[in-house]
N, C-alpha and C positions, 0 to 999 in steps of 0.2 A: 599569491603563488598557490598554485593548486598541490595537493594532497593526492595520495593513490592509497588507497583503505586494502590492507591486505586479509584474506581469511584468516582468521583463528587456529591457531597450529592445533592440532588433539591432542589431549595430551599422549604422551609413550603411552604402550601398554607395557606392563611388568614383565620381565625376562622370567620365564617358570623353570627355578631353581630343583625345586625339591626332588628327593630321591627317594631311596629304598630308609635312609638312617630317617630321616622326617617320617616316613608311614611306618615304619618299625615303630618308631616315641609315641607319635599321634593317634596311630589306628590300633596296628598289631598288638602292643602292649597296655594299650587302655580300657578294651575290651569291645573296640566300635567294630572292630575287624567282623563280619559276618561270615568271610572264608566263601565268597561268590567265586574269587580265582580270577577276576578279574586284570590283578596284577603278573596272574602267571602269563598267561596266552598273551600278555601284549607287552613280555618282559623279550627282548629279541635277542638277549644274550643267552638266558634258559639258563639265568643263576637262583631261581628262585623255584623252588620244592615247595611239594601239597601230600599230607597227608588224608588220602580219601576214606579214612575209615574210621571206627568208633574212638569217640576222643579226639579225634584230630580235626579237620576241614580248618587249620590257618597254614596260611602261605611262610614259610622262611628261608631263609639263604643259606646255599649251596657252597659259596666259596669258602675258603676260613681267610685269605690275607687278609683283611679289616674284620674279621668278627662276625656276627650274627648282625647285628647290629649296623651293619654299614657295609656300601659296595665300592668295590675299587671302580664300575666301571659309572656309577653314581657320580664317585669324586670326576669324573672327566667327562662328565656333562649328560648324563641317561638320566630321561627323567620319568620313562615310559610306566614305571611302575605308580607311580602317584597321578599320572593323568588319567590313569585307565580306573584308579578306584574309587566308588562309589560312598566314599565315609568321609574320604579326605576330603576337610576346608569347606568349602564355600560348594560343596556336590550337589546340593538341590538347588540352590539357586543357578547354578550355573546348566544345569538339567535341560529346567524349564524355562530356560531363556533359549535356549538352542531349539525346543521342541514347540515351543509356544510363544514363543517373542516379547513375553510377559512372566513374573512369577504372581504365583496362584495369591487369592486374596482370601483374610479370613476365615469366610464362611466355605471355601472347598477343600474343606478336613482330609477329605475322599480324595484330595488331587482335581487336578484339571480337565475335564472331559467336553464333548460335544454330544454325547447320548446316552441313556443307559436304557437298555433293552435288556429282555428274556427273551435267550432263544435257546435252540438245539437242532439237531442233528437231523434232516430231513429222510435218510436212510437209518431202515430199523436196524440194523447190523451195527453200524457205527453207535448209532444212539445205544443201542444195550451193551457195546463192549465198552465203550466210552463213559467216564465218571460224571455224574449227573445229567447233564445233557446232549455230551460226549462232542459238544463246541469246538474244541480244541481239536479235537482227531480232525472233525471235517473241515476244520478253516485250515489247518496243513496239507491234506489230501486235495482239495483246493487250490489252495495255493502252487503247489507241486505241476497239478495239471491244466494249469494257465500261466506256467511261466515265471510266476513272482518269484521264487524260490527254485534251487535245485537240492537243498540238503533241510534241516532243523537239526538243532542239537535237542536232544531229550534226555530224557531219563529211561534205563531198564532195568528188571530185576534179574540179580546176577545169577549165571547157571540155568538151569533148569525154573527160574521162579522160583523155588520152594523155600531161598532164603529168606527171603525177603530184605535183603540189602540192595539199594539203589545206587545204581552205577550210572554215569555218562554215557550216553552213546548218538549215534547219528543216524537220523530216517531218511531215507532216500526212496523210497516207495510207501502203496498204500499199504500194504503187507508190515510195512516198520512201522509205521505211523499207529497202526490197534496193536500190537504189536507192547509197542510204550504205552498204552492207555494205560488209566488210571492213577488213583493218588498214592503216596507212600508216606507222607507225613514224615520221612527223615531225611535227612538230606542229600542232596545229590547237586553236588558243582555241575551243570550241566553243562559249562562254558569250557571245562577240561576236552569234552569230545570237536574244539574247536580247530586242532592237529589234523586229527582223523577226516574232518569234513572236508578240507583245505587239500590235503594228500590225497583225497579220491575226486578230486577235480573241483568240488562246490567251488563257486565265484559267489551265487546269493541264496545266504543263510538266514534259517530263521532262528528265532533264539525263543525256545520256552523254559520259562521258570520262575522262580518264585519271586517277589519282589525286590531283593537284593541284586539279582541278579540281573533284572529289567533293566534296572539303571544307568550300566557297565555303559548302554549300547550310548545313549546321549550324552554320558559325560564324558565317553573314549572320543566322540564325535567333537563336541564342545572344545573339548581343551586338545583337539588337533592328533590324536594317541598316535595315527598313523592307519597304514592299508588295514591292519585286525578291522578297526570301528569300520570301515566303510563296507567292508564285508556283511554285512549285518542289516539284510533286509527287511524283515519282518521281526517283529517282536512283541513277541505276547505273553503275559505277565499271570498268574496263580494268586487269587487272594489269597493269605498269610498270615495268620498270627502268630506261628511258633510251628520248630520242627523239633524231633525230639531225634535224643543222641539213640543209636541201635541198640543198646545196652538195655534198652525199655522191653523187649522180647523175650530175653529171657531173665532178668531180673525182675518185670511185673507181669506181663502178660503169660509166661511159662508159671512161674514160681507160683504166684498168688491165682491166675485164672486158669490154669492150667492148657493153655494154650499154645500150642507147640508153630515156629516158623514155620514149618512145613505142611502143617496143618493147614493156614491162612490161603483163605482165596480170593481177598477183595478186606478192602476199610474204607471207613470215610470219618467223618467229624459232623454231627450234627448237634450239638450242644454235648451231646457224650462222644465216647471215640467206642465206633461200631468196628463191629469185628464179623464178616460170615465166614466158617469154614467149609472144606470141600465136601464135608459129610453132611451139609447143607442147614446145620447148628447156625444161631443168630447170638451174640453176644452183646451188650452194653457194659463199658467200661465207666465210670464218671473221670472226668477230667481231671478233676482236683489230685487222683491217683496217681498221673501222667506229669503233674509240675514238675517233679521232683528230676527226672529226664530232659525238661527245656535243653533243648540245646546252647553252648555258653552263646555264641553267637547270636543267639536271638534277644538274648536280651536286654538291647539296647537300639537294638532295629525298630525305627519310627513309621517305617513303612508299612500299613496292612494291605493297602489298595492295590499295590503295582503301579505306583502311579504314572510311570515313565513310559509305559508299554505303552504301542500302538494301539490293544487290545488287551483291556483283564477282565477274568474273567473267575467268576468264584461258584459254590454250589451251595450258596447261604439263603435264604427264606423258607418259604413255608410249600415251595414247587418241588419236591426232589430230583424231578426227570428234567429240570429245566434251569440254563446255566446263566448268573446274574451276569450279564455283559455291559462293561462302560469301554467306550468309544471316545478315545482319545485325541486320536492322530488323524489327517487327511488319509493318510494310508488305508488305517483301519476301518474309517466308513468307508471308503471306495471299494474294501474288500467284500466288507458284510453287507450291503448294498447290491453290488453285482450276486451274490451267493443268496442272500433274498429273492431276488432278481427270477433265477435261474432253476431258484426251487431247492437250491442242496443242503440251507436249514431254514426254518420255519420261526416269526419271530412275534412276538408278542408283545405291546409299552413297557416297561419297567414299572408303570405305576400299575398295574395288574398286580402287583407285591410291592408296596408300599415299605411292609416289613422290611423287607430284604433292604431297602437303598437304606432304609434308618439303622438296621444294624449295621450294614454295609460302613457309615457313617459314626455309627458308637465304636465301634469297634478299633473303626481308622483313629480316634482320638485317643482311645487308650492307648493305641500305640505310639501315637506320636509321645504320651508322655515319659516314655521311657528315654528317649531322648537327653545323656545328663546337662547339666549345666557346666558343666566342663568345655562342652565343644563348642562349636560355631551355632547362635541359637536357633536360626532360622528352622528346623526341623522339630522346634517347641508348639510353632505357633498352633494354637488351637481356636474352634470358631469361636463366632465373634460373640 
């Protein structure tokens, strides 16, 4: 008697339970929470609050019927707030299986890439108002005026500039785009200005920010978050080692260097944290000065590289005018390719600065080891 062989059932996939009371225990209270915002802008009930300002950048709930601690609309099935963030569970691994089809092995400390070049800014405008090689202004401006994109969320300094506190906000021309240049070193949810983009029409957004914040976009994609992640066209990432709470201005850099907010016209980090002011004064801070400000959120952030981004991009070797670029995504080489292409930046091997991918690479390990042994370990692993 013949036999009929049937395929192999798959197995289920798991019902994804978890809410706001699981990232509250796991993330929020443990200290993994970075405060990307991630959880706000893809929370569709809008029970969940951000403090954007010194001291604050974590997410907490709005309602009081269950507590801080727990959501009534949780208890009935929302699960948008833990699919959307970047700390909770199994986040890297599930990352780089959605962006890569693989997770990263050993020896790429640095994250998964396809290239790492030096480049910059093929117009001298951008390139001098633009922070090292001013990369990022032109692959937005770019982007912008081919189509890829109608909006980025960014960062701007609030007011007049002379705070120097970084705020969200959204570029929608090249005027916005230099506009936002430059670094700020504290921190700024740039994913909050993701309302604002959506309410002035954007359909494709680009997302720039620091590394925590890169991740939001493949893990909201991965684990299914809904319309927010699919928003989210381009994405380009800020190498990262720590931001520092605002408090650092005038409790170190007023008090002890006497340097006034308003005084400030530009900073960067180049083994020390450089300060020019408008009166056209040069300063060096040492670093060691600035620990004590870490922001709390950094530090347990394993991320230095941005490794999720289409494109990261940092201003670390021994080039100052030129931006260390690793190339991630089919996206991102299609972009930097064409913009090679066309002449809009100019670009150089990576191995031209050796340096740079090796620190690029120390750097990313140090951070991974911050990583506790409390959570899920996959974000431990270090080369081989």
């Amino acid at each position: 008697m013949a036999t009929t062989e049937t395929a192999p059932t798959a197995p289920a996939r798991e019902r994804w339970t978890a809410q706001w009371k699981e990232l509250h225990a796991e993330v929020i209270t443990t200290g993994l929470c970075t405060g990307c915002a991630g959880c706000v802008i893809a929370c569709p009930h809008d029970v969940i609050g951000y403090e954007h300002g010194q001291g604050g950048y974590t997410p907490f709930h709005l309602e009081e019927e269950l507590g801080p601690d727990n959501c009534i609309h949780g208890e009935k099935g929302c699960t948008s707030c833990t699919r959307a963030c970047p700390r909770f569970r199994a986040w890297e691994v599930q990352a780089e299986e959605h962006l890569f089809g693989r997770t990263r092995t050993p020896d790429e400390v640095a994250g998964i890439s396809k290239d790492i070049i030096l480049a910059r800014a093929s117009d001298d405008f951008v390139h001098e108002v633009g922070q090292d090689g001013g990369l990022v202004s032109a692959i937005l401006i770019w982007a912008m005026e081919h189509g890829y994109i109608d909006a980025a969320l960014v960062s701007y300094l609030e007011g007049d500039g002379t705070s120097w506190k970084a705020v969200p906000g959204v570029a929608r021309t090249r005027d916005d785009v230099l506009r936002a240049a430059g670094s700020r070193y504290t921190y700024s949810a740039n994913t909050l200005a993701y309302d604002e983009a959506v309410a002035g029409g954007a359909e494709k957004i680009a997302l720039v920010g620091m590394s925590c914040q890169t991740s939001i976009v493949p893990v909201m994609n991965a684990r299914k978050v809904g319309k927010v992640g699919r928003r989210f066209a381009l994405n380009i990432g800020l190498l990262c080692s720590k931001s520092f709470d605002d408090a650092i201005f005038e409790d170190l850099f007023e008090l002890k260097f006497g340097l006034r907010r308003e005084d400030i016209k530009k900073v960067n980090i180049k083994g020390v944290f450089q300060v020019w002011t408008h009166d056209g004064r040069y300063h060096e801070i040492p670093l060691k000065e600035c620990h004590a400000w870490t922001r709390e959120g950094c530090n347990h952030c394993p991320d230095f590289a941005a490794q999720h981004a289409d494109i990261s991009t940092g201003g670390i070797g021994e080039h100052n005018d030129w931006t260390l670029t690793v190339v991630r995504t089919d996206l991102g080489r299609e972009i930097l390719i064409k913009m090679l292409e066309d002449g809009s930046i100019i670009g150089r091997p990576g191995d031209d600065d050796p340096g740079a991918i090796e620190l690029m690479r120390k750097l990313a390990a140090k951070s991974r080891q911050r990583w506790p042994e409390s959570a899920v370990p996959e974000p431990r692993v270090l080369p081989a």
